[in-house]
C-alpha positions in Angstrom: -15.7 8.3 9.8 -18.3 5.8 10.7 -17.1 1.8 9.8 -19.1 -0.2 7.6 -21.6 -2.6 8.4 -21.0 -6.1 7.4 -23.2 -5.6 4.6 -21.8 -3.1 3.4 -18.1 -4.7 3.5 -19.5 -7.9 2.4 -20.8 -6.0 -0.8 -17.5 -4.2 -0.9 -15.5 -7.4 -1.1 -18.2 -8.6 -3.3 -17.4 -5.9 -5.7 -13.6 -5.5 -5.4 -13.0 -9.6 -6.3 -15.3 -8.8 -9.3 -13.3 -6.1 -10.4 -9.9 -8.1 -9.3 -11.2 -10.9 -11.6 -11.1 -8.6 -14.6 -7.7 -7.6 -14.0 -8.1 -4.6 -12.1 -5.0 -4.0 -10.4 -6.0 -1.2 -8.0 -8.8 -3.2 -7.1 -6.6 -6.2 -6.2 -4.4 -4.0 -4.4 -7.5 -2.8 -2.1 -8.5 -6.4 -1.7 -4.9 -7.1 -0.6 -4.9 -4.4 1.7 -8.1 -5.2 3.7 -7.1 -8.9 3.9 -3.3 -8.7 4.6 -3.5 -8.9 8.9 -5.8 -12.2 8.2 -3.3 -13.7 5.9 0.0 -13.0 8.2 -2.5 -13.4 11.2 -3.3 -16.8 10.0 0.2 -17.5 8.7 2.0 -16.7 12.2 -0.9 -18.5 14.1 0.1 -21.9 12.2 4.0 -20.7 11.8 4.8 -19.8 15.2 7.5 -17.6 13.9 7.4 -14.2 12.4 9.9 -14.6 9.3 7.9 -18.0 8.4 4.8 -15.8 8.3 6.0 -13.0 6.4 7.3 -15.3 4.0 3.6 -17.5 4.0 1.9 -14.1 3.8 4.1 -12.7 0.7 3.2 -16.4 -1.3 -0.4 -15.8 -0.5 -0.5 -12.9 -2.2 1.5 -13.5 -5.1 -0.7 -17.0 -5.5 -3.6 -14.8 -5.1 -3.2 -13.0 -8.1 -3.4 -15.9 -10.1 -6.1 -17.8 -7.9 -8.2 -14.8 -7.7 -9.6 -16.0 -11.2 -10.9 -19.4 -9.5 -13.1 -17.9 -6.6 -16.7 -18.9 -8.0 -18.3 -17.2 -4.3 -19.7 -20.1 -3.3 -17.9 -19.5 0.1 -17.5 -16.0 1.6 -13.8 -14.4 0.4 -12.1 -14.7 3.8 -13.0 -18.8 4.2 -11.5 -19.2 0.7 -8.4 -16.9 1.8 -8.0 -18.6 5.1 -8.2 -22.1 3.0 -5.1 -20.9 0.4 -3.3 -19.3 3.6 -3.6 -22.6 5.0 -2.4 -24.5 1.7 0.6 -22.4 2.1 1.8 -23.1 5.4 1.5 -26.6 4.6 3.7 -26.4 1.5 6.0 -24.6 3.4 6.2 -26.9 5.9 6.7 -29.9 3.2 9.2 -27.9 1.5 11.3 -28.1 4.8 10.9 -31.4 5.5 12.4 -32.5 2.0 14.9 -30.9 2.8 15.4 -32.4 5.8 14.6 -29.5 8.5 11.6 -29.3 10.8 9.3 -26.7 10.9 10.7 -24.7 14.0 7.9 -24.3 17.2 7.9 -21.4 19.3 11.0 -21.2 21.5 10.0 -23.4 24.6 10.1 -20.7 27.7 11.2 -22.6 31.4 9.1 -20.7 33.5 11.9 -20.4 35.7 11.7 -17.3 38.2 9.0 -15.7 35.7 6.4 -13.3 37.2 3.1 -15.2 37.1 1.9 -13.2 33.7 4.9 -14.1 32.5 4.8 -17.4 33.6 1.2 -17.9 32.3 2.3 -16.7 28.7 5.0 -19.2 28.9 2.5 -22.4 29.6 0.5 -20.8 26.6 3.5 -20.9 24.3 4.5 -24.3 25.4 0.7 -25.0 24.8 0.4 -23.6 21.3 3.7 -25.3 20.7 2.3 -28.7 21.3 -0.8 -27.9 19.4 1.5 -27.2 16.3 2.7 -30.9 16.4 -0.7 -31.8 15.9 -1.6 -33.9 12.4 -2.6 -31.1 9.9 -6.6 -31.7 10.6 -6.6 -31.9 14.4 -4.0 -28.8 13.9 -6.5 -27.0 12.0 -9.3 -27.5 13.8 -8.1 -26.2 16.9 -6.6 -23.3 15.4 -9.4 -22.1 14.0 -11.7 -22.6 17.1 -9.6 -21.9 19.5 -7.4 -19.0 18.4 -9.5 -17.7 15.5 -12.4 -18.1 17.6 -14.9 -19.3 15.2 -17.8 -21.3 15.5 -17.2 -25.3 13.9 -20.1 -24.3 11.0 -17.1 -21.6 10.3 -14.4 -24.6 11.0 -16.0 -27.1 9.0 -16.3 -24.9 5.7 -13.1 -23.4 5.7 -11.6 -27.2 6.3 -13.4 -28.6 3.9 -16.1 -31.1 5.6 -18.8 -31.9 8.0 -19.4 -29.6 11.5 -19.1 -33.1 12.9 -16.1 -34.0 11.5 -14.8 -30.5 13.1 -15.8 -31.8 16.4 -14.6 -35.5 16.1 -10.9 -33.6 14.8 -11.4 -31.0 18.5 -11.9 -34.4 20.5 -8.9 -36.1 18.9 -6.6 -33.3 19.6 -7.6 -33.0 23.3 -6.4 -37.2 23.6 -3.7 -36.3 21.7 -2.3 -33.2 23.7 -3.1 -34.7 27.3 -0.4 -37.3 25.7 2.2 -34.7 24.6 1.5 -32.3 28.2 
């Protein structure tokens, strides 16, 4: 089977959130399906923890049968998803703090004794740890350069504002996590 080009899963997507809009529940389904490993990708990348993600990912999908309605195409499907993923997390994360708990960061690994991969994942955890404790913007900002790997045109539309603004956000988490390392 030969894999679509991004046209033609572009024009797929396209078509599916059409037919989603008008109710169509197998179409929605499909739509789920080919966007689920973003959402929990996304979820667990801003989570740290697998539950929390399972948990973000299952709200995104029950808030997306009621948002799916609201998506006027101005943006391309998956910046929109990655925004209400995003708005998730960050409920989440409120929720818990109301109630008086912290959102929990990846366990924190002492290197002790650890082969060197070992060792190097470890630093990365603690890393991505610390990059968790950011303020939601800086947070987001690295998170989607760094570990989504996209470009800050991507950044900035999925955020919300400026490429600049991306930049200035990159610039103000590296000050902040030479502080916190």
């Amino acid at each position: 089977m030969v894999a679509a080009s991004p046209e033609e899963s572009a024009a797929q997507v396209r078509a599916l959130v059409a037919l989603a809009q008008k109710g169509d529940g197998p179409a929605f389904g499909e739509l789920v399906n080919l966007h689920y490993d973003l959402i929990f990708r996304t979820a667990y990348k801003w989570c740290g923890h697998r539950a929390d993600a399972e948990d973000v990912a299952q709200d995104v999908c029950v808030k997306l049968a009621g948002a799916i309605r609201s998506f006027d195409g101005r943006s391309a499907f998956s910046s929109w998803l990655y925004r209400i993923t995003l708005n998730a997390v960050r409920d989440m994360q409120r929720a818990r703090g109301r109630r008086g708990r912290q959102v929990d960061a990846l366990a924190l690994v002492t290197p002790q004794d650890l082969p060197a991969e070992q060792e190097d994942a470890a630093t990365a955890g603690q890393l991505w740890a610390k990059v968790r404790e950011l303020p939601d913007q800086q947070r987001d900002a690295v998170l989607l350069i760094y570990a989504e790997d996209m470009s800050h045109a991507a950044a900035a539309d999925i955020m919300g504002c400026k490429e600049a603004t991306v930049s200035w956000h990159i610039h103000e988490a590296k000050k902040t996590l030479r502080g916190l390392l």
